[in-house]
TORVO-594297 format. One record per residue (C-alpha): residue number from 1; residue in one letter; x, y, z. Coordinates in pm, 1 decimal, padded with zeros to 6 digits, always signed. Example, Ala and Ser with C-alpha at 12.3 -4.5 7.8 and 13.67 -1.06 7.14 Angstrom:
PT / 1 / a / +01230.0 / -00450.0 / +00780.0
PT / 2 / s / +01367.0 / -00106.0 / +00714.0
END
This chain:
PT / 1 / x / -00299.7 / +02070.9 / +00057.5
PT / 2 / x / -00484.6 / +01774.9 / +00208.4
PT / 3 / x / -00643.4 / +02045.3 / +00452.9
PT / 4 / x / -00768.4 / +02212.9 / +00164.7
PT / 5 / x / -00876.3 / +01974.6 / -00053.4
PT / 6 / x / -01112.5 / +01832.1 / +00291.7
PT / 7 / x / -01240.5 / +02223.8 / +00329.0
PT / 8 / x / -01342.3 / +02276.8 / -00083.2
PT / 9 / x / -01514.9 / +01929.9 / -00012.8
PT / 10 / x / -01740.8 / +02058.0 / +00293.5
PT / 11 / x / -01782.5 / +02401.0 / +00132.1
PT / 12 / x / -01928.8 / +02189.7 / -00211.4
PT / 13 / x / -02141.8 / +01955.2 / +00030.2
PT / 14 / x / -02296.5 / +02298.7 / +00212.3
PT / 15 / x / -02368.0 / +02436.1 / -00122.7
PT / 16 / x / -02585.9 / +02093.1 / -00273.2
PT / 17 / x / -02736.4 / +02058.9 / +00049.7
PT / 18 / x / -02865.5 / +02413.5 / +00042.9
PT / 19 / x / -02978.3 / +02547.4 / -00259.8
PT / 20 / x / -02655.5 / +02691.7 / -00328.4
PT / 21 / x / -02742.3 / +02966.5 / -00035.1
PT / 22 / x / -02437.9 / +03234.1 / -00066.8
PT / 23 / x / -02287.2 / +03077.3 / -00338.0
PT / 24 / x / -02138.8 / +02820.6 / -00134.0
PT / 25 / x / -02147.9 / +02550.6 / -00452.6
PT / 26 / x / -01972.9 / +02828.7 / -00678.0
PT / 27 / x / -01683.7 / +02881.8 / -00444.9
PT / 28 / x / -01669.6 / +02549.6 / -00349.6
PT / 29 / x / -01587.6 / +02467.1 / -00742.8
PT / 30 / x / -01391.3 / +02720.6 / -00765.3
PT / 31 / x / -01171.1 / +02661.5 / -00508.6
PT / 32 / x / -01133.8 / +02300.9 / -00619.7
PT / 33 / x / -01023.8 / +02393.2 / -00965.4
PT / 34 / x / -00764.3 / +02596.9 / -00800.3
PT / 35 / x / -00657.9 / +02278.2 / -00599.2
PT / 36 / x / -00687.7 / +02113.4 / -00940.3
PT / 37 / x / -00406.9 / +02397.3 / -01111.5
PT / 38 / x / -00191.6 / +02379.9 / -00829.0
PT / 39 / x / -00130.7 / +02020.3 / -00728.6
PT / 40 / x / -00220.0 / +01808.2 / -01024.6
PT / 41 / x / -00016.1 / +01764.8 / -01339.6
PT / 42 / x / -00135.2 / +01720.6 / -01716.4
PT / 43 / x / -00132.9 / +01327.3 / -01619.6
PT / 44 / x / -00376.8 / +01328.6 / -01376.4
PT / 45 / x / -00078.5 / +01272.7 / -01097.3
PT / 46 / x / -00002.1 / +01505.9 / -00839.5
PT / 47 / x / +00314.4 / +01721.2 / -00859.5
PT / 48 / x / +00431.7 / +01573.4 / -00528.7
PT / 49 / x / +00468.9 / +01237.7 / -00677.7
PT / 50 / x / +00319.8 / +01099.8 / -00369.0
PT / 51 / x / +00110.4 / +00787.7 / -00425.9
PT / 52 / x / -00020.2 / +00832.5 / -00108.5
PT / 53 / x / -00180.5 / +01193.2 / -00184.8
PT / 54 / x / -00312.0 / +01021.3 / -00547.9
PT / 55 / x / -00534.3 / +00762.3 / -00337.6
PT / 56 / x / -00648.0 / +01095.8 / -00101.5
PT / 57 / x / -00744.8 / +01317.9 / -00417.0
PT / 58 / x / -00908.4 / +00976.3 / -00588.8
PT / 59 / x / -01123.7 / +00906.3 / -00287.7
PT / 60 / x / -01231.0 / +01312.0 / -00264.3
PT / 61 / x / -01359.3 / +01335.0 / -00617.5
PT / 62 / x / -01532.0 / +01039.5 / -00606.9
PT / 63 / x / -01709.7 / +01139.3 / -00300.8
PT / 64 / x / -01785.2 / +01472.7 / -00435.5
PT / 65 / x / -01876.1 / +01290.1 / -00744.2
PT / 66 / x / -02166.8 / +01088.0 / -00573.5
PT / 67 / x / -02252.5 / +01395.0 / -00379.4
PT / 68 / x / -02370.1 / +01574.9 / -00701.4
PT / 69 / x / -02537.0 / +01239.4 / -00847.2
PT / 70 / x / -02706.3 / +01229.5 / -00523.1
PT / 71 / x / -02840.2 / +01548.7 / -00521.5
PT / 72 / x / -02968.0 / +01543.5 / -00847.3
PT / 73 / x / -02742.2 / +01765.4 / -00975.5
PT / 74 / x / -02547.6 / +01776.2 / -01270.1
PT / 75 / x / -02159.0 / +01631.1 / -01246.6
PT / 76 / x / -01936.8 / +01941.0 / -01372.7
PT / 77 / x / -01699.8 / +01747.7 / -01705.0
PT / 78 / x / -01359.9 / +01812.0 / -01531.5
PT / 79 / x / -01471.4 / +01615.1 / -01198.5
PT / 80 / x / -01530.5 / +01333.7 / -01432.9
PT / 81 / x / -01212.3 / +01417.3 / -01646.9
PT / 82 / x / -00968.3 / +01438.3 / -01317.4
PT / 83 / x / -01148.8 / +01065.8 / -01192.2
PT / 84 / x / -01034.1 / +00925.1 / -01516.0
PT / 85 / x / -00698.9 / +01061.5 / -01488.4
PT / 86 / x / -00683.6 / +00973.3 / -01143.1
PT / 87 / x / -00860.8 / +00607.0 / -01153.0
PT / 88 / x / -00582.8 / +00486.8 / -01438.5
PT / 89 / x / -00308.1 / +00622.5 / -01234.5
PT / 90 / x / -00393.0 / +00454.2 / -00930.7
PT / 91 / x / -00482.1 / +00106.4 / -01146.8
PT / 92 / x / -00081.9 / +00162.9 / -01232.7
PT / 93 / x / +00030.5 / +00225.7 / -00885.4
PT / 94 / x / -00177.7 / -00035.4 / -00685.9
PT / 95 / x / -00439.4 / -00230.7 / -00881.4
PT / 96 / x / -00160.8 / -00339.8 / -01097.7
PT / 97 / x / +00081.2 / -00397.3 / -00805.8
PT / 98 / x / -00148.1 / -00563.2 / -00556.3
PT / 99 / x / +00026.9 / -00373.6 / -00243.4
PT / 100 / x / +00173.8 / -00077.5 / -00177.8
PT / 101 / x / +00513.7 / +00020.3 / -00277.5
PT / 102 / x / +00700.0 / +00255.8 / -00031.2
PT / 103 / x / +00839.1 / +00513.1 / -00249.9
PT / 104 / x / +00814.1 / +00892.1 / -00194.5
PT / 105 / x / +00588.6 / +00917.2 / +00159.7
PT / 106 / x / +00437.4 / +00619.3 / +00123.7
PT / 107 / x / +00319.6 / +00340.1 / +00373.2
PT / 108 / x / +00106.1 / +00059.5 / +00401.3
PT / 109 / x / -00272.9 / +00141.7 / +00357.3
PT / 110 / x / -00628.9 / +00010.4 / +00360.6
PT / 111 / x / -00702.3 / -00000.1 / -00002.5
PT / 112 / x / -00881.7 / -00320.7 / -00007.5
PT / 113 / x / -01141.9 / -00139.7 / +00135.8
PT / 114 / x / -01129.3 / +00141.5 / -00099.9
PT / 115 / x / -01170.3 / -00099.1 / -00435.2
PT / 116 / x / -01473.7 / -00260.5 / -00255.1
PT / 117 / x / -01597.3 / +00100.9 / -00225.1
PT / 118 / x / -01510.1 / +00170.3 / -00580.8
PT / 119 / x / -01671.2 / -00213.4 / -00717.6
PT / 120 / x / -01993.8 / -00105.3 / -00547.7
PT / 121 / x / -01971.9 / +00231.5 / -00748.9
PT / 122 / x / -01933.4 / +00115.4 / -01049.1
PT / 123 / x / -01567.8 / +00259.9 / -01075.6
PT / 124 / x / -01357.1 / +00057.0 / -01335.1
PT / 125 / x / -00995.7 / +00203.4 / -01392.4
PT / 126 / x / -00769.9 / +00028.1 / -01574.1
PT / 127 / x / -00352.4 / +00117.4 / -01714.1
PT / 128 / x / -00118.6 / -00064.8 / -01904.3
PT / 129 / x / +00159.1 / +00190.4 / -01910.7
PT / 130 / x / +00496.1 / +00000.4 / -01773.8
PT / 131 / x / +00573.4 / +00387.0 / -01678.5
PT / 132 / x / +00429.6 / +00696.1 / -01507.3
PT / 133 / x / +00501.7 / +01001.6 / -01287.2
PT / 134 / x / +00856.7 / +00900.5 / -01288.5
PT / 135 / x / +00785.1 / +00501.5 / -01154.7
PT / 136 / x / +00856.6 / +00222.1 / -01340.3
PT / 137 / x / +00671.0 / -00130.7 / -01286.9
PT / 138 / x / +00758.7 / -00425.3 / -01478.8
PT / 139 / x / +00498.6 / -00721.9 / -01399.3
PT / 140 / x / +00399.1 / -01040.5 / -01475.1
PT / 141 / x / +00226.9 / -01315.6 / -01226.4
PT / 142 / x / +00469.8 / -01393.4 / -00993.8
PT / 143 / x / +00728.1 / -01127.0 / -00951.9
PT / 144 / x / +00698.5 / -00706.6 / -00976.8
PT / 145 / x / +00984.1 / -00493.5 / -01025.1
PT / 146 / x / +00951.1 / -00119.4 / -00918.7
PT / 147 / x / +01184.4 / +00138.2 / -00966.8
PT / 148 / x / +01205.2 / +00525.7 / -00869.1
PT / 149 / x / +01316.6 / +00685.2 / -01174.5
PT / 150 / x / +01163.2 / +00997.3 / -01187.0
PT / 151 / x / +01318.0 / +01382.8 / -01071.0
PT / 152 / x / +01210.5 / +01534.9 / -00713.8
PT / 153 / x / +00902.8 / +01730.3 / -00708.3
PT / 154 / x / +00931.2 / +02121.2 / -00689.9
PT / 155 / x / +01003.1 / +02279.8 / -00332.6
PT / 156 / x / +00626.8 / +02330.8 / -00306.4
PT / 157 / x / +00527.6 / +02008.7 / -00329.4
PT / 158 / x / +00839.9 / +01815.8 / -00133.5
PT / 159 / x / +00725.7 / +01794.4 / +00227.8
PT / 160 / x / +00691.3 / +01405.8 / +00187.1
PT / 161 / x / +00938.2 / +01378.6 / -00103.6
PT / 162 / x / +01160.9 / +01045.5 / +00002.9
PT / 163 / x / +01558.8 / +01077.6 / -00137.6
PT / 164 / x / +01537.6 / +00768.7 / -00273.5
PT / 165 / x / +01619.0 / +00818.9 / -00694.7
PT / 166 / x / +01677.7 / +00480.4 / -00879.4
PT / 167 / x / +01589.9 / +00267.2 / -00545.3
PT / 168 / x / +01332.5 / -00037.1 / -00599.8
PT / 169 / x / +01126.9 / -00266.0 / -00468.7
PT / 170 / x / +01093.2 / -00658.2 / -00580.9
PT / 171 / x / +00816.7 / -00792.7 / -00498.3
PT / 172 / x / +00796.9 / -01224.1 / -00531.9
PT / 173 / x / +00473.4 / -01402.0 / -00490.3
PT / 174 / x / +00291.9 / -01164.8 / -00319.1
PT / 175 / x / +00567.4 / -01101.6 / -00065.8
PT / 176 / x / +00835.9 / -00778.2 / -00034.4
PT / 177 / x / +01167.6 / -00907.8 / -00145.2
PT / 178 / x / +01366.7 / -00591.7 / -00131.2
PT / 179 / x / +01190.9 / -00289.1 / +00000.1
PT / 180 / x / +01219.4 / +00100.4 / +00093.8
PT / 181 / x / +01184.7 / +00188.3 / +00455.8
PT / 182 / x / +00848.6 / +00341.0 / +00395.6
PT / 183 / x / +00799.6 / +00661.1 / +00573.7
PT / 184 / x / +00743.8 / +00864.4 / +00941.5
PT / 185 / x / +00515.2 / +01097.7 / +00832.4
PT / 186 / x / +00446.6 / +01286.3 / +01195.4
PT / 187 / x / +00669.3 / +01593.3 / +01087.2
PT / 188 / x / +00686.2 / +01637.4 / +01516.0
PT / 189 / x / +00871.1 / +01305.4 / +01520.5
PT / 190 / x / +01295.7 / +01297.6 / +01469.2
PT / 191 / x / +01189.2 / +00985.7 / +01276.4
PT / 192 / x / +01053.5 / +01194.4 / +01026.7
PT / 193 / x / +01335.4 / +01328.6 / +00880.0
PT / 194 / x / +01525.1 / +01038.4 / +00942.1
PT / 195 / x / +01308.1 / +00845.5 / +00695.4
PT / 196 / x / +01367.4 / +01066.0 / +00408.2
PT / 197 / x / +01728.3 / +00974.7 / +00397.9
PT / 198 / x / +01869.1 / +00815.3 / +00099.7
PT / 199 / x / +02039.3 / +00542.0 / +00342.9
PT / 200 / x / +01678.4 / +00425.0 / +00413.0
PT / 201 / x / +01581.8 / +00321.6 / +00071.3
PT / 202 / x / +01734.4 / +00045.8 / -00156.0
PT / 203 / x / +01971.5 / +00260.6 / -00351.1
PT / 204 / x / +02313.4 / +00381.9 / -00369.5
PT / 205 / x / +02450.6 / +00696.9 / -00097.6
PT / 206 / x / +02810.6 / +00844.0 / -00124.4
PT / 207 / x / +02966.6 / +00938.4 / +00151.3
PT / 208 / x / +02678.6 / +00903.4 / +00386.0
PT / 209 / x / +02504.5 / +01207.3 / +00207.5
PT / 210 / x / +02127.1 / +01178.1 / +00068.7
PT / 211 / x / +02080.3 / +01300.6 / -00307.9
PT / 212 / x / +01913.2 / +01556.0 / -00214.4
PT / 213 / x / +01940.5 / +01840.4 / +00047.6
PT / 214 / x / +01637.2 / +01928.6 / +00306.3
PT / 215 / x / +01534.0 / +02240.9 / +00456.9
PT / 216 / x / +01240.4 / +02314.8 / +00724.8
PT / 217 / x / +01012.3 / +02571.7 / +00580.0
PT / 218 / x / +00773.6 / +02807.2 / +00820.1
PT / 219 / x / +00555.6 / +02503.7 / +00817.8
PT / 220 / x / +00838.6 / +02331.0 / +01011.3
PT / 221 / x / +00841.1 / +02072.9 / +00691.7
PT / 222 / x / +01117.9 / +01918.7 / +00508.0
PT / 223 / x / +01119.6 / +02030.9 / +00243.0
PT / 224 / x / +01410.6 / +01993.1 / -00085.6
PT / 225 / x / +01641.4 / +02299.1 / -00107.4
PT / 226 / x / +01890.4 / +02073.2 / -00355.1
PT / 227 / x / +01731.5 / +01842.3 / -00591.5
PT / 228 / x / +01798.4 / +01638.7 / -00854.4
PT / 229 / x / +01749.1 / +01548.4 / -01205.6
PT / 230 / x / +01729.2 / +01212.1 / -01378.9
PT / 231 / x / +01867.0 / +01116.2 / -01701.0
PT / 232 / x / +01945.3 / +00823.1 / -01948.5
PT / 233 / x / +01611.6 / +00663.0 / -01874.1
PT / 234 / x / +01517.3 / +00298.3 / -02041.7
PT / 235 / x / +01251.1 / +00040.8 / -01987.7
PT / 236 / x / +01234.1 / -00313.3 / -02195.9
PT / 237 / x / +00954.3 / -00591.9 / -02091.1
PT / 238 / x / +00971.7 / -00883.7 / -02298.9
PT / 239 / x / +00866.3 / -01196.6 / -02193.3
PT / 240 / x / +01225.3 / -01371.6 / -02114.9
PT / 241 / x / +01416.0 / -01030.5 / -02043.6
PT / 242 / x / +01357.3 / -00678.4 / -01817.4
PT / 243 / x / +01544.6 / -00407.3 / -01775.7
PT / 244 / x / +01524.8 / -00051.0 / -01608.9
PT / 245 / x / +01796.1 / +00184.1 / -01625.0
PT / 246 / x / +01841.6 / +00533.7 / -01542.5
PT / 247 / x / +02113.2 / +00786.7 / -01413.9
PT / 248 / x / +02085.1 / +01137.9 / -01131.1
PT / 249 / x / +02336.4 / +01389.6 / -01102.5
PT / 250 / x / +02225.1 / +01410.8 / -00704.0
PT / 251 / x / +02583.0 / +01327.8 / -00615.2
PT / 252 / x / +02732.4 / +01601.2 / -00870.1
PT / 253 / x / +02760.4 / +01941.4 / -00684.2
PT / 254 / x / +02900.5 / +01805.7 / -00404.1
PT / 255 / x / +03137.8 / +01503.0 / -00543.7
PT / 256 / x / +03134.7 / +01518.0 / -00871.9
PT / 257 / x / +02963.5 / +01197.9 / -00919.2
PT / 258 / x / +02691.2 / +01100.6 / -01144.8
PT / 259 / x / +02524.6 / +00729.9 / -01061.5
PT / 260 / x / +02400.0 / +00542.5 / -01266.5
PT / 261 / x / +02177.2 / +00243.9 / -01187.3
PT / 262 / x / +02057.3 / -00112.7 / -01404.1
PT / 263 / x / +01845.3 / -00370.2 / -01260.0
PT / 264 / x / +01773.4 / -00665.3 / -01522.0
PT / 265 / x / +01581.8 / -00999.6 / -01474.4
PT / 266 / x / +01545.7 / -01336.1 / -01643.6
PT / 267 / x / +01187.1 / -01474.7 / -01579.6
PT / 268 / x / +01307.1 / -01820.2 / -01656.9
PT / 269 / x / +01592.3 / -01824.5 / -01454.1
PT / 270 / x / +01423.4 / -01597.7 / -01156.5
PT / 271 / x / +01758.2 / -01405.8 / -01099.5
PT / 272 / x / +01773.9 / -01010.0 / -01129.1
PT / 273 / x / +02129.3 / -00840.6 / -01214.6
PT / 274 / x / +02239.1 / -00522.4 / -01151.9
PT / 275 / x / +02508.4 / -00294.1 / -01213.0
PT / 276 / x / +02563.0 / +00069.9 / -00990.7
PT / 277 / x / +02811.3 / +00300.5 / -01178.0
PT / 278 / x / +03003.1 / +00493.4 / -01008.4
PT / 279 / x / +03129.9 / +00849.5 / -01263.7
PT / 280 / x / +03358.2 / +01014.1 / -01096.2
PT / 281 / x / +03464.7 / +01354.4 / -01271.6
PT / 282 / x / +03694.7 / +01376.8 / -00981.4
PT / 283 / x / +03970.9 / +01103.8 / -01112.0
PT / 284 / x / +04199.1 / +01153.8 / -00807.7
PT / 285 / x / +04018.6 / +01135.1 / -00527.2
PT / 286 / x / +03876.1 / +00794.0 / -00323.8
PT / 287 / x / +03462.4 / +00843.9 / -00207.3
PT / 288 / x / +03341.2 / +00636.7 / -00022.4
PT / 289 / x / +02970.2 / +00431.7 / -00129.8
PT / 290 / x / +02724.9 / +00247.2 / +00015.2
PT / 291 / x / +02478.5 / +00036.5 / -00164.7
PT / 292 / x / +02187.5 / -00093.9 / +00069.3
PT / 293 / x / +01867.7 / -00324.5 / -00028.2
PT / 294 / x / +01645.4 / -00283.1 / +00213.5
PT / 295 / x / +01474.7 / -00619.1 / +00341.9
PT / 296 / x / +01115.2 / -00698.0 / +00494.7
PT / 297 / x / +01049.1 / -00702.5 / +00846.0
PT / 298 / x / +00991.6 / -01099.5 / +00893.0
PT / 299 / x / +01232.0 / -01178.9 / +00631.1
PT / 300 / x / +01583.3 / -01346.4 / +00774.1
PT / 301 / x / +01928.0 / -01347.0 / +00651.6
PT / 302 / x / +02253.0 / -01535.6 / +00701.2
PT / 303 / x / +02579.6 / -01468.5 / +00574.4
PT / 304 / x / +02752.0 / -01770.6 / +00397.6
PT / 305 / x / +03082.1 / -01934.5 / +00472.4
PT / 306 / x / +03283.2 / -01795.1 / +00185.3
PT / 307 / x / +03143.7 / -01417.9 / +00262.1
PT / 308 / x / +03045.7 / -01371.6 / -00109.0
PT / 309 / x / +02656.1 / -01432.2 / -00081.3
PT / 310 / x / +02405.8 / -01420.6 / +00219.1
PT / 311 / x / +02117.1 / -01594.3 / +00187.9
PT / 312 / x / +01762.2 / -01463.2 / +00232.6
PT / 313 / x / +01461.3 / -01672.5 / +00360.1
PT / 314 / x / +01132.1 / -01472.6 / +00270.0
PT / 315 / x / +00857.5 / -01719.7 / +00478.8
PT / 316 / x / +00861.6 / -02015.7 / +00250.6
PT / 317 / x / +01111.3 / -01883.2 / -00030.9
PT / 318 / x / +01498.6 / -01860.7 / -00060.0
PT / 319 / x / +01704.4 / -01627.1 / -00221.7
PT / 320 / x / +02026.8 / -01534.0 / -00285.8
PT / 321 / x / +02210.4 / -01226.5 / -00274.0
PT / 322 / x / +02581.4 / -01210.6 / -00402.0
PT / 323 / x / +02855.9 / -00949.7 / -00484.7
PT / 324 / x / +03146.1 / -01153.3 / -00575.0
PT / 325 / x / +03403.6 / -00801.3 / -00567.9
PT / 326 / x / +03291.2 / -00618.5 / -00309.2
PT / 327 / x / +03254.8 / -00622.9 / +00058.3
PT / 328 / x / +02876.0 / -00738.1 / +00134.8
PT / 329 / x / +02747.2 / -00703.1 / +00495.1
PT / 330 / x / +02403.3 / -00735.6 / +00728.7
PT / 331 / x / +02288.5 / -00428.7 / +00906.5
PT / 332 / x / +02002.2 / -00405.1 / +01126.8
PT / 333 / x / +01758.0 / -00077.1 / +01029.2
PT / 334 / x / +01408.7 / +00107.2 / +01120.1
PT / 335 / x / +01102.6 / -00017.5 / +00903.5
PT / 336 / x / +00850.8 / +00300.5 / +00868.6
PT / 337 / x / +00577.5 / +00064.4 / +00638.2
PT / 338 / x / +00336.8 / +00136.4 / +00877.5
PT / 339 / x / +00171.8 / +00462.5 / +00955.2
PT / 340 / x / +00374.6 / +00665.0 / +01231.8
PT / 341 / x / +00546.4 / +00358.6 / +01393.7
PT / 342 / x / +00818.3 / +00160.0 / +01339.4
PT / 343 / x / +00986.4 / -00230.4 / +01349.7
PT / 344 / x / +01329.2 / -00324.1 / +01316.4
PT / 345 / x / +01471.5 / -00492.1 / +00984.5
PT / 346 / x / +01775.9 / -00576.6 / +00840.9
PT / 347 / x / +01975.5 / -00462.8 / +00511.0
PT / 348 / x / +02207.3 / -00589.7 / +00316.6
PT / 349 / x / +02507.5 / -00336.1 / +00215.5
PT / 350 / x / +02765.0 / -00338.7 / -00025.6
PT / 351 / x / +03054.9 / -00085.1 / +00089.0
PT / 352 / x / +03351.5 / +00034.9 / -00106.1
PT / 353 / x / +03591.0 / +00334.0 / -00227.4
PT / 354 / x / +03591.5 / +00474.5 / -00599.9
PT / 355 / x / +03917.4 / +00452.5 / -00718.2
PT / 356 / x / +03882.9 / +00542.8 / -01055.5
PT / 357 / x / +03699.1 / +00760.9 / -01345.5
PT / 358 / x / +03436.3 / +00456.5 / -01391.6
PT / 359 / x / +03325.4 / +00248.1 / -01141.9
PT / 360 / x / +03089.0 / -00074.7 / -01187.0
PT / 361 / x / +02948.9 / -00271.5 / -00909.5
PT / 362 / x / +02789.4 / -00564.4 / -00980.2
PT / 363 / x / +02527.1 / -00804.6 / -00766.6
PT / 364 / x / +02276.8 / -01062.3 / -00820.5
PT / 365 / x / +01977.9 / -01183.1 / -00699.1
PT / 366 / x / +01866.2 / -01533.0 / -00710.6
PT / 367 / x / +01596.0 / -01810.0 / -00604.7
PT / 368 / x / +01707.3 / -02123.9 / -00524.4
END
């Protein structure tokens, strides 16, 4: 879709730059409301849910935008329209954020220079929702919470759709706390599909399975052939308490299992607490979970004495992690943050069987 979107572009550019010689202008538009029906829903987000193709179709209609200001010609409304819709929704997904958050083919990018772009424009976007397009961000001026609660996109628009439902990403002072992988995008690379696996986001995986199933397509893309669907969502932002929950049946088919996922935090006391549930329709039979929290590249851990905490040293901050019932261990990983390469990490991992109808697991994470 990026292909196209690039081609309408030229074809537009050809038509102002020539008098609109064989309706190049006419097609051009045309085309791009057909890009406009097909990949963008009634938000203003596209229907892939990728953050990273909302900052590609922001930066095309602008350009096309100047293009016709440039020329003299007159801005068709729904270029305008789509900006606005656009320009809010990336305010909520970076301007509000202040990096990027690796959720759904996502990876470090060059923004800065994008808003300078935009400042010199005149652009102004602005969005106070705490959610949209399925992500929730709770905020305030020294730690973000982010949280994947939204469904997968459609087959059509999964090629860079991530497994990672109810993962997050805490980010403290301007640094990555917990984090996704990010993502491989070279579709060429092994790494690829690796990094679409739910074991390499900061969520919960039974049985070493993702929560959703891939396919290649004739495109050779991954692409979902089992998806999932999201339920029980809530959001609360007050000024002493947060809280995100949600629930996906990803695990259902297969095991039975719904999971269920609640991350709260306590701005005073700087500690976040959540609770996985485990529902296991399947009473008589042990699964086994993992629960991973995915860590920054130049953070460093160390297990304590006891084996009920490890303690996490983000540059000049310290934090806690504990699990007081579970097993909690440090695994090294594959960090995908920046485009088509890779570092090694670490994650923490809390492993376990169900044994039960209704499982809780419970962890903390605290600054000291």
């Amino acid at each position: 879709m990026e292909n196209k979107m690039i081609g309408c572009a030229a074809i537009i550019l050809t038509g102002l730059a020539y008098q609109d010689e064989k309706n190049y202008l006419s097609n051009g538009l045309n085309l791009l409301r057909k890009i406009i029906k097909s990949s963008i829903d009634n938000q203003g987000f596209p229907k892939s849910r990728s953050i990273n193709q909302l900052n590609f179709y922001l930066k095309y209609f602008i350009i096309i935008r100047e293009w016709f200001k440039e020329s003299q010609n007159l801005v068709p409304e729904y270029i305008d329209e789509n900006i606005y819709y656009l320009g809010s929704n990336y305010a909520f997904i970076w301007k509000n954020v202040g990096q990027d958050i690796l959720f759904n083919g996502n990876y470090v990018s060059n923004n800065n220079e994008f808003d300078q772009y935009l400042k010199r424009f005149g652009y102004k976007f602005k969005n106070e929702n705490k959610e949209l397009a399925g992500y929730a961000v709770l905020k305030n001026k020294k730690i973000t919470l982010a949280m994947d609660i939204g469904p997968n996109p459609i087959k059509n628009h999964s090629k860079d759709y991530q497994s990672g439902a109810l993962s997050f990403e805490i980010i403290s002072n301007g640094k990555k706390l917990i984090s996704n992988s990010g993502y491989y995008s070279d579709k060429k690379n092994k790494l690829n599909k690796l990094s679409k696996s739910t074991a390499l986001q900061s969520t919960l995986t039974i049985e070493d399975y993702s929560s959703c199933s891939f396919k290649k397509n004739k495109d050779a893309d991954y692409i979902v052939s089992k998806g999932l669907k999201i339920t029980k969502k809530n959001i609360i932002l007050e000024d002493n308490y947060w809280k995100i929950s949600s629930a996906h049946d990803g695990y259902f088919q297969k095991f039975g299992i719904i999971h269920q996922r609640e991350i709260e935090f306590y701005p005073e006391q700087l500690k976040f607490i959540g609770l996985d549930k485990i529902l296991n329709k399947n009473i008589n039979k042990n699964i086994k979970f993992d629960i991973r929290f995915h860590l920054d590249p130049n953070s460093k851990v160390m297990k304590t004495q006891d084996n009920k905490s490890i303690l996490i040293e983000l540059e000049d901050q310290g934090w806690k992690f504990s699990c007081n019932n579970y097993d909690i261990n440090i695994d090294n990983g594959l960090y995908f943050g920046n485009k088509n390469s890779y570092k090694e990490n670490q994650n923490i991992f809390i492993s376990g069987m169900t044994d039960k109808k209704d499982h809780t697991i419970k962890w903390e994470i605290a600054k000291l």
